[in-house]
C-alpha positions as CSV (number, residue, x, y, z in Angstrom):
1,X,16.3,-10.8,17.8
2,X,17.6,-12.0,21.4
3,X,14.4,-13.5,22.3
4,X,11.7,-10.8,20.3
5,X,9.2,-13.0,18.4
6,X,9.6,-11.7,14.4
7,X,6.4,-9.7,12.9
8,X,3.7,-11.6,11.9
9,X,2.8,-10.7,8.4
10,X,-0.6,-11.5,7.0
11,X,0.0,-11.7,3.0
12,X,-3.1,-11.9,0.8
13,X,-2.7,-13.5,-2.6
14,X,-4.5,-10.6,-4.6
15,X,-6.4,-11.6,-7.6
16,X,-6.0,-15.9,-8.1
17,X,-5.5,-15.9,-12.0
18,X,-2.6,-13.2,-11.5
19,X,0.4,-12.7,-10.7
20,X,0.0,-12.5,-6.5
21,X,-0.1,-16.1,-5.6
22,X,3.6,-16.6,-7.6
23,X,4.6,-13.7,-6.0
24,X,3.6,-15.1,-2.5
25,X,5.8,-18.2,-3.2
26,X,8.9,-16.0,-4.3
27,X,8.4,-14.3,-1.4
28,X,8.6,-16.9,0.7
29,X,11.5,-18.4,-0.9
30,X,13.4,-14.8,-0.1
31,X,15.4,-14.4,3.2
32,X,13.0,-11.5,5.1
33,X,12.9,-11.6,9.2
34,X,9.1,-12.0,9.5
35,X,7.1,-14.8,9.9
36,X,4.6,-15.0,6.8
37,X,1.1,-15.9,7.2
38,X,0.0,-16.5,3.5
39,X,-4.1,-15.9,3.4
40,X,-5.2,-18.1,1.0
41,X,-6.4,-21.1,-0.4
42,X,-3.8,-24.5,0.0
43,X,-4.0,-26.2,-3.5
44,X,-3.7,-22.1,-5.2
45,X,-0.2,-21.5,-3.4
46,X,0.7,-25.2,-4.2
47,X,-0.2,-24.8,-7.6
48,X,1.7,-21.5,-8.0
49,X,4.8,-23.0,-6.8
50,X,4.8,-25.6,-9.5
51,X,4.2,-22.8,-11.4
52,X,7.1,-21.5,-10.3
53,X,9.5,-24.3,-10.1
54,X,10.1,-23.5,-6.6
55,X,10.0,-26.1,-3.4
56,X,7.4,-24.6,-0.7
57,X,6.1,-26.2,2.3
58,X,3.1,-24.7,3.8
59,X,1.7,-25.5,7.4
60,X,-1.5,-24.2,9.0
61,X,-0.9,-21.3,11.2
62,X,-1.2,-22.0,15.1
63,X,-0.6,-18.4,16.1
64,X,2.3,-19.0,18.0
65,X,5.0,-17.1,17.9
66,X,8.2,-17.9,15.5
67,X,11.5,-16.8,16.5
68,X,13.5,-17.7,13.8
69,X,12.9,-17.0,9.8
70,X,12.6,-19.8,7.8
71,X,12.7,-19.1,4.0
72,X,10.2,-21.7,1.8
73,X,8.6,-21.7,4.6
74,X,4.7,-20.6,5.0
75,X,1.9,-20.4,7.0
76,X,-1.4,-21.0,5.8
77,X,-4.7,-19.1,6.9
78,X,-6.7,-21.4,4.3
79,X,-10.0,-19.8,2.6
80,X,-11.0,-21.8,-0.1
81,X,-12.0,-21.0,-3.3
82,X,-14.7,-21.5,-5.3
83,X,-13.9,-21.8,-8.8
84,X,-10.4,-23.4,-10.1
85,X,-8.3,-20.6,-11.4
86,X,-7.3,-20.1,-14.8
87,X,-3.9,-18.2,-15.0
88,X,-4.8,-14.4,-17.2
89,X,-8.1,-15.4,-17.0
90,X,-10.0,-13.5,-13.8
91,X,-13.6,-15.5,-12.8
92,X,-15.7,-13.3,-10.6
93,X,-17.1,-16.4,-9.2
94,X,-14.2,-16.4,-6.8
95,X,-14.4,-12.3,-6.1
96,X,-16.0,-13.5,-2.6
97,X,-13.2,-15.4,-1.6
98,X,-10.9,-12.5,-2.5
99,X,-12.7,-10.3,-0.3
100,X,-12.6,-12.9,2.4
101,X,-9.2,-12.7,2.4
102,X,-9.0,-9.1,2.7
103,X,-11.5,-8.7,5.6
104,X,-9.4,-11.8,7.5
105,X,-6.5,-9.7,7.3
106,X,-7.7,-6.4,8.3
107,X,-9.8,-7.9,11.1
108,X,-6.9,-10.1,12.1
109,X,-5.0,-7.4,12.6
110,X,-7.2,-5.3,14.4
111,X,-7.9,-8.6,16.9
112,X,-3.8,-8.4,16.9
113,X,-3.4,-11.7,15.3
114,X,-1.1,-10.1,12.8
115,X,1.3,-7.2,12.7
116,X,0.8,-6.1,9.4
117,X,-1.1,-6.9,6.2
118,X,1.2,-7.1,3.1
119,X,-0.9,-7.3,-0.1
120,X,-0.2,-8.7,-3.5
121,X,-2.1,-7.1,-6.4
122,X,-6.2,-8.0,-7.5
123,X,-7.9,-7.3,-10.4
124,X,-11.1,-4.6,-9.2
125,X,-12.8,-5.4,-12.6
126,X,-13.8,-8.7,-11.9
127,X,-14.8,-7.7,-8.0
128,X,-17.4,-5.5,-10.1
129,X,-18.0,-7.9,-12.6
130,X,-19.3,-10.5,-9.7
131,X,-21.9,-7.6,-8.6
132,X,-19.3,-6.1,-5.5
133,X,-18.9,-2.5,-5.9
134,X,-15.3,-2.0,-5.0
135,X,-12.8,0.7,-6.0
136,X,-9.4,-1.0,-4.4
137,X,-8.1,-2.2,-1.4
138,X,-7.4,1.5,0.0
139,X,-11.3,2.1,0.1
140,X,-12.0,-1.5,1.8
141,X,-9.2,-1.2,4.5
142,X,-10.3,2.1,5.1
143,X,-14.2,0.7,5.6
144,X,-13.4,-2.4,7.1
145,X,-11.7,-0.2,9.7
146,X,-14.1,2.8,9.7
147,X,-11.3,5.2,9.4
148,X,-10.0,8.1,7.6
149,X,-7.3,7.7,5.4
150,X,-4.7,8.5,2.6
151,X,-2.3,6.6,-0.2
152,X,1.3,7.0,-0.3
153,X,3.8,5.3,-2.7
154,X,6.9,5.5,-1.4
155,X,10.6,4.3,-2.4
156,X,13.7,5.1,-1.1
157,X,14.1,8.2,-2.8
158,X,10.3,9.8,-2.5
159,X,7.2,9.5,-0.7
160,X,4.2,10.3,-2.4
161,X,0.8,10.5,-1.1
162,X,-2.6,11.4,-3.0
163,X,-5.5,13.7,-2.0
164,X,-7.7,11.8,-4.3
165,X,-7.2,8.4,-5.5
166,X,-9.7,5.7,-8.1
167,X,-11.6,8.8,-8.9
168,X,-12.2,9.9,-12.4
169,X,-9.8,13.4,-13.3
170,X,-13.2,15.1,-14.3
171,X,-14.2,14.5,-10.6
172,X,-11.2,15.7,-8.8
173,X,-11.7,19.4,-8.3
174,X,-15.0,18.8,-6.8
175,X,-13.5,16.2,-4.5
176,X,-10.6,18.4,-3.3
177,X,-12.9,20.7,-0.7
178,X,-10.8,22.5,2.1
179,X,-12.0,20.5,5.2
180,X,-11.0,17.4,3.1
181,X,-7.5,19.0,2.1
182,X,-6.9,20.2,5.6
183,X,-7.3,16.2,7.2
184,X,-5.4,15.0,5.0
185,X,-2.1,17.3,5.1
186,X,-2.9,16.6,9.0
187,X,-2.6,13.0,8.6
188,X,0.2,12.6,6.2
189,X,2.4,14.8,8.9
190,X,1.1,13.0,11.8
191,X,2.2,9.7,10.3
192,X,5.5,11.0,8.6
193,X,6.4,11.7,12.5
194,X,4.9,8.1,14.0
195,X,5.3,5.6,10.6
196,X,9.1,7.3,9.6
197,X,10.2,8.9,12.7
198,X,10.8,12.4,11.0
199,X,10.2,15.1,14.0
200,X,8.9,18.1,11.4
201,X,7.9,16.9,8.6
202,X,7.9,19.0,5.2
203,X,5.4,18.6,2.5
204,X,5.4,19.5,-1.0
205,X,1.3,20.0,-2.2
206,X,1.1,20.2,-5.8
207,X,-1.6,22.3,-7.5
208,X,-4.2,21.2,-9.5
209,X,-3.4,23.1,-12.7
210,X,-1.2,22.9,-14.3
211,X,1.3,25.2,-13.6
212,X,-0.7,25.6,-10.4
213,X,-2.9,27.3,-12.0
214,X,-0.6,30.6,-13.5
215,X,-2.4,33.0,-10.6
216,X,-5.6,32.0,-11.8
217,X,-5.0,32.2,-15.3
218,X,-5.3,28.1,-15.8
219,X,-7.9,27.5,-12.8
220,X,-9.0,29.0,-9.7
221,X,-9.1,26.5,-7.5
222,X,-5.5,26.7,-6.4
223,X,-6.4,30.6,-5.2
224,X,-10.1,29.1,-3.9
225,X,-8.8,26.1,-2.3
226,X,-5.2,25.2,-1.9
227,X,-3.9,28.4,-0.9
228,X,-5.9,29.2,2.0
229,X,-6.0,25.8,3.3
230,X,-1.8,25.9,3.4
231,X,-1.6,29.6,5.1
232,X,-4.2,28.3,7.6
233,X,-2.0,25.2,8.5
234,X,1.4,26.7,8.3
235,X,-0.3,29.0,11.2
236,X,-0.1,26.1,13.1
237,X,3.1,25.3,12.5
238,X,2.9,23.2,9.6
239,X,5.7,23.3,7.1
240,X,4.5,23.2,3.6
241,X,5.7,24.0,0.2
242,X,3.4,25.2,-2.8
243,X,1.3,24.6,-4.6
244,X,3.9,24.2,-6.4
245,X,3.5,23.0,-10.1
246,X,3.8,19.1,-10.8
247,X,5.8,19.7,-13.7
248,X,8.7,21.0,-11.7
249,X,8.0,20.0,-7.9
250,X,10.0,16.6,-8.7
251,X,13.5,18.2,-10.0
252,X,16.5,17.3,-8.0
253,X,17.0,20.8,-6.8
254,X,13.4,20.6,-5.1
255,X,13.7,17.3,-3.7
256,X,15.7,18.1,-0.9
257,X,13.1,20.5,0.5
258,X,10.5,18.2,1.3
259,X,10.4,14.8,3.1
260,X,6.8,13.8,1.2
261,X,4.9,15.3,-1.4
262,X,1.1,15.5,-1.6
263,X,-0.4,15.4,-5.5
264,X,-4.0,15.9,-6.2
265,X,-4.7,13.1,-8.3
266,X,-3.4,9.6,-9.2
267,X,-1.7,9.8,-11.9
268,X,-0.2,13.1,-11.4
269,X,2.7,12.0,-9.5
270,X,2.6,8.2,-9.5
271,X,4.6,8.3,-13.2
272,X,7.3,9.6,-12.0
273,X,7.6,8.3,-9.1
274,X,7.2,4.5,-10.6
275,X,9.4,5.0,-14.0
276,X,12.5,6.0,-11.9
277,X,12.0,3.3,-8.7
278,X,9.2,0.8,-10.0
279,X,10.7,-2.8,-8.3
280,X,11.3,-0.6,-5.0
281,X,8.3,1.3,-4.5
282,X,5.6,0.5,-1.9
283,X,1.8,1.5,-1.6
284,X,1.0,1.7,2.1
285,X,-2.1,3.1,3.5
286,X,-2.0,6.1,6.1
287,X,-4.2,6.7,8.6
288,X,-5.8,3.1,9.6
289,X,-5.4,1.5,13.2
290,X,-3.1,-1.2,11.8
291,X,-0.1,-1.4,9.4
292,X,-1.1,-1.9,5.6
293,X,1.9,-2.5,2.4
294,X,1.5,-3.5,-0.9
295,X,2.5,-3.6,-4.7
296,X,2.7,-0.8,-6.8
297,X,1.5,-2.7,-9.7
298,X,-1.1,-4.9,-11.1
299,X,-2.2,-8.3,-12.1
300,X,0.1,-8.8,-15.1
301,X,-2.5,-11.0,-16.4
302,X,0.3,-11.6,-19.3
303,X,2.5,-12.7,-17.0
304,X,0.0,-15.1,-15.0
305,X,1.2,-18.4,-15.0
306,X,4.6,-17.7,-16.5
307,X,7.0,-17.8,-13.1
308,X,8.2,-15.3,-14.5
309,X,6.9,-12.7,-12.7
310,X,9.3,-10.1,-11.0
311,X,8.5,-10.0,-6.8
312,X,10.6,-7.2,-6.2
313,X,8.2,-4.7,-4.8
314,X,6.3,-7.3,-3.2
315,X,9.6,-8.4,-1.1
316,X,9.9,-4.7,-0.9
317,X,6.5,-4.0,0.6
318,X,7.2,-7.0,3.5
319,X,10.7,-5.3,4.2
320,X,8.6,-1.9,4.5
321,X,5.9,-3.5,6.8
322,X,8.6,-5.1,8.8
323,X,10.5,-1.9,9.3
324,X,7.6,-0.3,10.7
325,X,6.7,-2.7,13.1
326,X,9.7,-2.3,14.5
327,X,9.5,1.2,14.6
328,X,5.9,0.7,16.2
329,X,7.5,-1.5,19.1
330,X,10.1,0.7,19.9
331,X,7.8,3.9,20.3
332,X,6.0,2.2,22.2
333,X,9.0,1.3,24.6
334,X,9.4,-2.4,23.4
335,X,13.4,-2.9,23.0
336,X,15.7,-5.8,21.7
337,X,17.0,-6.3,25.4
């Protein structure tokens, strides 16, 4: 990189009795041009690569930059935990030292001691279980940081992002007011243009009916809500499709209209989006002051202690984070010369 130091990822190991920590090593073991700051505790990841079967030699971080990527190699950010894990078996005795984790790497980042965060998968039940009210990593980021923000999943092939997220369907008309629709079309387009460099960005927003609610006939809220929030941002020269109905925004003819598409609810667009691209899609976060990747999966608890586990959307959430710290740099005029 002609004298550029690489990114400096901060990777959390997600939930100890899952799958992360294996997928930490495996990731380390994979040739990516980044240097990986594992946040974690020493004997987990060393466990994990026996685990594994894998050869992995970890070194506390210094901070200094790397200018060369050396694969089975990582660097440690140690945070110790409390309890022993027991692979598939989740102990919310150690749900503090999964939060530490988190909160080192968001406030890492903001201090710009790291790039990006990249994050493997954790189990939310046993945060609760240990007393912590936490919905996902989304929500904490988004705290931690005090800042607005939206999911997207996004593969090679389709970005998706989610006007609601961990939020019970029953709950999601209620939740989708027009102030809260209009920031976040606003910040989806704003960071289609800064995160993937696309000038005029066009969004596809689903309705929340199905069919988009057949002109009232299956739901209001599309004629309440949706409609009037999209004619009042495509006066400012927003470019947006819909609603459009979920059943039929994601055909190939559609696809080449829009560059993103914005669904209501979790699980009306995720499905498709993760049957047809599940080891190559990536959850980011849009909207906080520093760059967030992650999984698109969970803690294959059945898988826990296996080696078995598949790291492809892991690797593919580092090569995501790299790219757009790159594309951070050279907007704001740092060059490869």
């Amino acid at each position: 990189m002609n004298g550029i130091p690489l990114p400096r990822l901060a990777i959390t190991a997600g939930e100890p009795a899952g799958i992360g920590p294996e997928l930490l090593i495996k990731l380390a073991n994979t040739p990516v041009a980044a240097s990986l700051v594992a946040i974690a505790d020493r004997a987990l990841l060393q466990r994990a690569a026996s685990r594994c079967g894998s050869q992995i030699t970890v070194i506390e971080d210094d901070g200094q930059p790397v200018f060369t990527a050396e694969p089975g190699l990582l660097r440690l950010h140690h945070i110790a935990l409390p309890i022993e894990e027991v692979p598939g078996k989740p102990d919310p005795r150690n749900a503090v030292q999964v939060l530490a984790t988190l909160a080192e790497a968001a406030d890492g980042c903001m201090a710009g001691r790291y790039d990006a965060v990249v994050t493997a998968p954790l189990q939310k039940s046993s945060i609760n279980d240990a007393g912590i009210r936490f919905s996902g990593h989304t929500e904490f980021f988004a705290e931690r940081a005090h800042a607005d923000v939206v999911m997207m999943l996004a593969s090679p092939e389709l970005r998706v992002a989610l006007a609601t997220t961990h939020l019970p369907l029953a709950a999601v008309p209620g939740a989708i007011a027009p102030a809260m629709l209009r920031r976040t079309l606003r910040l989806v387009a704003s960071e289609l243009r800064l995160k993937f460099g696309i000038a005029r960005p066009r969004i596809a927003v689903l309705g929340i009916n199905p069919h988009a609610g057949e002109g009232g006939h299956l739901g209001r809220e599309e004629i309440e809500t949706v409609i009037p929030v999209l004619e009042k941002l495509r006066s400012e020269g927003m470019q947006l499709l819909g609603p459009l109905p979920a059943d039929t925004a994601f055909v190939p003819a559609m696809r080449s209209q829009y560059d993103a598409v914005l669904a209501m609810y979790h699980d009306q667009a995720l499905p498709v989006l993760k049957s047809e691209a599940f080891d190559r899609t990536v959850n980011l976060t849009l909207g906080l002051p520093f760059i967030r990747t992650s999984v698109d999966h969970g803690t294959a608890l059945d898988l826990a202690g296996t080696g078995q586990a598949d790291p492809a959307s892991l690797i593919a959430a580092a090569r995501m984070a790299i790219a757009l710290v790159l594309r951070q740099s050279e907007s704001r005029g740092v060059s490869n010369e």
